[in-house]
N, C-alpha and C positions, 0 to 999 in steps of 0.2 A: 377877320379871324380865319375865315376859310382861305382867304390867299397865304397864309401864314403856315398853315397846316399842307396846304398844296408846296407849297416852297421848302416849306422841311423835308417833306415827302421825295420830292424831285431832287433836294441836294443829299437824299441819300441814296436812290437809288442812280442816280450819278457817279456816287463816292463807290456805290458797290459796282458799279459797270468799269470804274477807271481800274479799280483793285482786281477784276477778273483779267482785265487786258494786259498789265501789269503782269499779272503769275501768268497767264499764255506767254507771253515775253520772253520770261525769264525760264521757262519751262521749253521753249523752244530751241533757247540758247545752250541750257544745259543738255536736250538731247543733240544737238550738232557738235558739240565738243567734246561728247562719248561717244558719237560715231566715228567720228577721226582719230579718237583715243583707240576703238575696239578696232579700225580698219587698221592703224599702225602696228597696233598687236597682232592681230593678223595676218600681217603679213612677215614679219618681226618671226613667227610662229614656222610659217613657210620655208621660209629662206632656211630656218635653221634645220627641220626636217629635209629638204632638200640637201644642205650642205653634208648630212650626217650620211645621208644615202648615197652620194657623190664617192664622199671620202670609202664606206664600203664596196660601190662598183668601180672606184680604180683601182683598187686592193683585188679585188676578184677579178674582173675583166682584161686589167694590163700588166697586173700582177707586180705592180710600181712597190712593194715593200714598205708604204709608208706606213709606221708604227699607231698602233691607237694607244697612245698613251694620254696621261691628266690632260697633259698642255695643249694639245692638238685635239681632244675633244671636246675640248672648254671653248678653246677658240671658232671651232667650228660650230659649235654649240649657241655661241654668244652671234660671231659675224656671218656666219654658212656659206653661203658661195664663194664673196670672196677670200673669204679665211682659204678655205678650200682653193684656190687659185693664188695665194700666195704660198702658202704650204708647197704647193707644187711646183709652185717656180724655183723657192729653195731647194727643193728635193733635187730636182733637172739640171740643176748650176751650181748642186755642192755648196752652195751658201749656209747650209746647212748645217750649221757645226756645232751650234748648244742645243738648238728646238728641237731637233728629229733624230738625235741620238737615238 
């Protein structure tokens, strides 16, 4: 009777050690894949503050005339740098003939 009660005993705290290791598991996975979720945000976040401030210091500093309108701040807003580096090659080459009106 007592190996009976020892063996119940042991297959559960067993069952309770495999179910912790399990949610550590799973709780490890889900914070690694919000880290890489929040790093890409972040950086996602950057580029586009960067892009927005670019596009105001060539405005101010070379005095390139490029308009801040919807379409050029959205794009800049969404891509940032290189939005910004395409914008400005159309600007430089005239290619420019719907977007920078």
């Amino acid at each position: 009777m007592l190996n009976v009660l020892l063996s119940g005993t042991l297959n559960s705290v067993l069952s309770e050690v495999i179910v912790i290791f399990a949610i550590a598991i799973v709780l490890f996975i889900i914070f690694k894949i919000g880290k890489a979720i929040l790093k890409l945000i972040f950086g996602l976040i950057i580029n586009s503050i960067l892009g927005i401030v670019a596009i105001f210091a060539l405005n101010y500093i070379f005095n390139l005339g490029l308009p801040l309108n919807a379409p050029i701040l959205i794009a800049t807003a969404i891509f940032g740098l290189p939005a910004v580096g395409t914008i400005l090659i159309l600007k430089l080459t005239g290619a420019a003939f719907l977007f920078l009106i």
